[in-house]
N, C-alpha and C positions, 0 to 999 in steps of 0.2 A: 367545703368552700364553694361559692356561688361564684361559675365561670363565668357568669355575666355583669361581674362584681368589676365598678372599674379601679387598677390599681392604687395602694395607698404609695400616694406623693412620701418620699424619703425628705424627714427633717432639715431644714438649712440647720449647719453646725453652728451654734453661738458664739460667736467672733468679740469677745470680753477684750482684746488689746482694742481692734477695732471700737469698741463704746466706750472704754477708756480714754482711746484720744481724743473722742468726738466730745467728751466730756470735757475735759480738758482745755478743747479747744474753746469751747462754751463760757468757762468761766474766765478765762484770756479777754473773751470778748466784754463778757460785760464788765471785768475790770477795766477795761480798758477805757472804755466808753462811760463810767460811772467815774472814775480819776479825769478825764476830759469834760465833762459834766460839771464837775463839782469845782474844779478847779477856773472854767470860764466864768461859771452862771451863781456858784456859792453851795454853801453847803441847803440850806432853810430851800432856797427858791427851787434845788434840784430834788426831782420827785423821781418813785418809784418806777411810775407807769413813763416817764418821761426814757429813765435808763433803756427798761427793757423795749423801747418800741426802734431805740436810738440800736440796740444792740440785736434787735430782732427775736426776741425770746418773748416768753412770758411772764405776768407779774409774778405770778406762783412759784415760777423758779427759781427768780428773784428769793423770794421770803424763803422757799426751801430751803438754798442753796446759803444764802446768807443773813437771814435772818432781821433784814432791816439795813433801815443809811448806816445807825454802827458800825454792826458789821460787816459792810460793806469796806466804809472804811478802815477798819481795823483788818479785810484781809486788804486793802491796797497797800498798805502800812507793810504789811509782811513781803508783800510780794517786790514791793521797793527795794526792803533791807536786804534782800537776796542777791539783787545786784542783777550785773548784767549776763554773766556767763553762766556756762550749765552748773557748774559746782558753785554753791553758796558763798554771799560774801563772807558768813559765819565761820563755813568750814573750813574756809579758804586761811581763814585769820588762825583758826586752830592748827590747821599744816604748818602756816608759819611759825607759831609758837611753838610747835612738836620739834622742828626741824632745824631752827637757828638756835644757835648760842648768843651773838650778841644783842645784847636790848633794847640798843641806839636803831641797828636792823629791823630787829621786831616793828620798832614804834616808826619809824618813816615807810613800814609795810603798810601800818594802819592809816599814815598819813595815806598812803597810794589808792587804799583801800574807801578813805572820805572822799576823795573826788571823783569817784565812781556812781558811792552812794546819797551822798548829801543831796546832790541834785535832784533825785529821787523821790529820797524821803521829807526833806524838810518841808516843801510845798504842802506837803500832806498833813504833816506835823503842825505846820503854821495853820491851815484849814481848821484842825481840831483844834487849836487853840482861841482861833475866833468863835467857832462855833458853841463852846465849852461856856462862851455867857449867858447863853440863852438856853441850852439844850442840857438838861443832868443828865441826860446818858451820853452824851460829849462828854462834856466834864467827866465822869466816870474812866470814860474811853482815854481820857488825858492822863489822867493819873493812873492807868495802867499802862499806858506805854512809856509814860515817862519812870514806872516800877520796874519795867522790863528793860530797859535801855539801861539805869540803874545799876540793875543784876548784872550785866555784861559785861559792862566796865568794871565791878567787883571782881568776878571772877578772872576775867583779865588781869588784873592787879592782882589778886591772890596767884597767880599765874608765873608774875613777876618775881612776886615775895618770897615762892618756892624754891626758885632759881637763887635769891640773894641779891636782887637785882635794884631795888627799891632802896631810895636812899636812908639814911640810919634815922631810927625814928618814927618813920612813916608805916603807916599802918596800912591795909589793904583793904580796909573798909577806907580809909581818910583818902587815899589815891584812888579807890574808884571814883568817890567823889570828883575828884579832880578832871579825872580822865571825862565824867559827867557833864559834867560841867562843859569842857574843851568840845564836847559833842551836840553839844546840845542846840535846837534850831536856832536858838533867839541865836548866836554866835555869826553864825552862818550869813542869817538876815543882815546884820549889822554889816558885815567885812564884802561879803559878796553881794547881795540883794540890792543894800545899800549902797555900800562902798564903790562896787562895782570889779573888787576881785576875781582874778581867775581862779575858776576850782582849784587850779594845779598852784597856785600861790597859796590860797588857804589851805591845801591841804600840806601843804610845806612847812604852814605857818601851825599848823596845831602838831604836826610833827615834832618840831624844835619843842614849843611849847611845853609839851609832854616829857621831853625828854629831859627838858630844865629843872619842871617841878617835880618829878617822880626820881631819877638817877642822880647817884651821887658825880659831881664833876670826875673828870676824864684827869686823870695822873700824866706830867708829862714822863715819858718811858726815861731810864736812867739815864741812856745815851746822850738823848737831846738834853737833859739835865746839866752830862758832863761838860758837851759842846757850850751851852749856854752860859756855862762855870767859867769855861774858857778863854771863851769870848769878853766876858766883864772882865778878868784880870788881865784880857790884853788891853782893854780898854783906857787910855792914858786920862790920869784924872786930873 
């Protein structure tokens, strides 16, 4: 070993949590900044190089990372539907479904759960919907979220149907429909956008909604039955 050798520098350790977050943080950003973008300026007039210069990154990371406005859009799409808290609004809905018994519960959970996320999503929703006349990989991008959104509400409702909870006749392919339907952006526009509804009204109002068209009506308990039996025969005719 040559003592005039000068010593070798010991390796920094690779701090992988460390470039995780910093990754993380990265794609935070140009989401952020690409949903801001597209949502003042349009989908067509907002560019690539426009995001990343808005977001401080480069075009390449852009494409690496996301693969074009698509997918851009289709991750702000996800990142929406997550909601606002650490645990997903997805998972969050499965808890609830794991963990309650009644169904009325369940579905005014989901309604609590829309005025979280509509605000959210449907902006975005409505973007790919304008965009989807002029753009086939819009269009494309529409019909699979609108695939996806679909599926959810199926299994949701197959969800229901396990339990016995769906009213007699109804199928859980026909009630996801339904529940599709009740979710869907154009609803949103109309009652809020339009209307000028509070989230918390509309989400009250698909609540009921749901629970009109999927459950069978609510039995009054014997008791009140007797009482009410009662009451008519005091009732002088």
């Amino acid at each position: 070993m040559d003592p005039h050798a000068s010593p070798v520098k010991p390796k920094r350790p690779y701090n992988s949590v460390r470039r995780r977050e910093q990754a993380r943080q990265t794609r935070e950003a140009i989401l952020e900044t690409a949903r801001r973008l597209f949502l003042t300026d349009g989908f067509a007039p907002t560019t690539i190089a426009a995001i990343a210069q808005e977001a401080r990154v480069s075009v390449d990371t852009i494409y690496k990372t996301f693969g074009g406005k698509p997918g851009l859009v289709r991750a702000i799409s996800q990142h929406a539907l997550a909601g606002e808290q650490p645990i997903p609004a997805e998972a969050r809905s499965d808890a609830l479904q794991a963990s309650e018994h009644d169904p009325r519960a369940i579905i005014r959970g989901w309604g609590k759960l829309t005025t979280e996320i509509a605000p959210r999503v449907v902006p975005i929703l409505l973007l790919v919907r304008t965009a989807a006349g002029a753009d086939p990989e819009m269009a494309d991008l529409q019909s699979e979220l609108n695939a996806q959104r679909l599926e959810r509400m199926t299994r949701n409702a197959r969800n229901l149907a396990a339990a016995n909870h769906l009213r007699e006749n109804l199928t859980p392919e026909r009630a996801g429909e339904i529940m599709w339907t009740y979710s869907s952006p154009e609803l949103y526009e109309l009652l809020v956008l339009t209307r000028g509804w509070p989230p918390e009204r509309y989400g009250a109002f698909i609540a009921d909604a749901m629970i009109a068209a999927l459950l069978p009506p609510e039995t009054a308990s014997p008791t009140a039955m007797s009482a009410g039996g009662s009451q008519r025969q005091r009732t002088p005719t």
